[in-house]
C-alpha positions in Angstrom: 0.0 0.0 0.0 2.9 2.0 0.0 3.5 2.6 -3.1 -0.2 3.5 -3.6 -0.1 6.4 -1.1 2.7 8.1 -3.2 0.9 7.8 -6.5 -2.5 8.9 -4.3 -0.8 12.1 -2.8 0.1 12.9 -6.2 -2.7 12.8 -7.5 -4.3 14.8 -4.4 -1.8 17.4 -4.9 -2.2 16.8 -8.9 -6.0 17.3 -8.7 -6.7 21.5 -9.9 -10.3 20.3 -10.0 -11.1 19.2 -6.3 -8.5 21.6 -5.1 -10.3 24.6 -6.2 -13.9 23.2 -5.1 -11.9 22.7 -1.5 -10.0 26.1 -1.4 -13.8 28.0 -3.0 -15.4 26.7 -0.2 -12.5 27.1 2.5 -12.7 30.9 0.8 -16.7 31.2 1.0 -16.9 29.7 4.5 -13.6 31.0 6.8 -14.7 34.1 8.3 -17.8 32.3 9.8 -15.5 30.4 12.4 -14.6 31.9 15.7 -10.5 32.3 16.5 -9.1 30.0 19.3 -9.9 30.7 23.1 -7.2 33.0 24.7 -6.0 29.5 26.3 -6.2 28.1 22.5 -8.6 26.0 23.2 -11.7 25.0 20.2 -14.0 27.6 20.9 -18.1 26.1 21.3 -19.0 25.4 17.5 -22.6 26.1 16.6 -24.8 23.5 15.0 -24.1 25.9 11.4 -20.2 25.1 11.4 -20.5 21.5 12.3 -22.6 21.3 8.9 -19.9 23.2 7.2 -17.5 20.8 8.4 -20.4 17.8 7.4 -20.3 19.2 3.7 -16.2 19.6 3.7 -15.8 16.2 4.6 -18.0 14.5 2.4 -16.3 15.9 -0.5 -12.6 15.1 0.6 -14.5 11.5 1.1 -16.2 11.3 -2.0 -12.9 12.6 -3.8 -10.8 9.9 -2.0 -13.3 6.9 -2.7 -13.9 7.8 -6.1 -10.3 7.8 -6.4 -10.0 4.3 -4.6 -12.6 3.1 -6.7 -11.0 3.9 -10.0 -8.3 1.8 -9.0 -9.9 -1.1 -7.4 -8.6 -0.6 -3.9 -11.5 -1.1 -1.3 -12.1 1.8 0.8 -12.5 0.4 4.6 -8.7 -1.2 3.8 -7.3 1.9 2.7 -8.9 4.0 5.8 -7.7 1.2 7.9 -4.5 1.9 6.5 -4.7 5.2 7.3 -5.2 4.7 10.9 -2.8 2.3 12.0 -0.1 3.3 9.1 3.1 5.6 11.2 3.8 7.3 7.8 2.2 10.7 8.9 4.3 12.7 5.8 1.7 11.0 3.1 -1.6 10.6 5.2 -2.0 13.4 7.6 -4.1 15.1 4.8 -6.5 12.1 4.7 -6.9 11.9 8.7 -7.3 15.7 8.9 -9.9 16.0 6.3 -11.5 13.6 9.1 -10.8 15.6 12.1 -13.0 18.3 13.0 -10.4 20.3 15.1 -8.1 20.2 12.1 -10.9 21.6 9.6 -11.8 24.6 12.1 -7.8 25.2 12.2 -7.5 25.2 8.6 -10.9 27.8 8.6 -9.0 29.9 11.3 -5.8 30.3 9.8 -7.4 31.2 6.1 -9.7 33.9 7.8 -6.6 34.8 9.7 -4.3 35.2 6.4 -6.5 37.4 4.5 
């Protein structure tokens, strides 16, 4: 499965399509999330963001399995993979895209940057 993750991160990073849908909606959506807690702490998330995060994950997901699909690699072994796999270089952009904290990080520090 090694080899596989390369080729998949290059295509990820290789992908114009899906990453201006991801860096639209990162664009469309940042200023509505709240910066960190003065102790940096996640600050409460209303039911409006979760949602946002809801819709940004299913199209990293639908992305990634339409990928998988195309080259006949099942999905629950590649995301089981993911989690027990200690190469974080190649996947921590696929366990992010799964992490709420990481999404409202990536929100913040767009918002921040403009």
């Amino acid at each position: 499965m090694e080899g596989f993750m390369e080729e998949m991160l290059e295509w990820w990073i290789g992908n114009e399509e899906l990453t201006e849908k991801l860096e639209n909606f990162v664009g469309k959506h940042c200023s509505k999330f709240p910066d960190p807690n003065p102790d940096g702490s996640t600050p409460e998330q209303t039911a409006e963001l979760m949602g946002l995060y809801t819709e940004y994950k299913d199209m990293v997901e639908n992305a990634i399995e339409a990928y998988l699909k195309s080259k006949g690699v099942d999905a629950g072994a590649f995301y089981e993979h993911c989690k027990s796999a200690d190469d974080s270089a190649i996947l921590q952009w696929v366990l992010a895209a799964t992490e709420y904290e990481a999404f409202w990080r990536t929100m913040v520090e767009e918002k921040n940057s403009s």
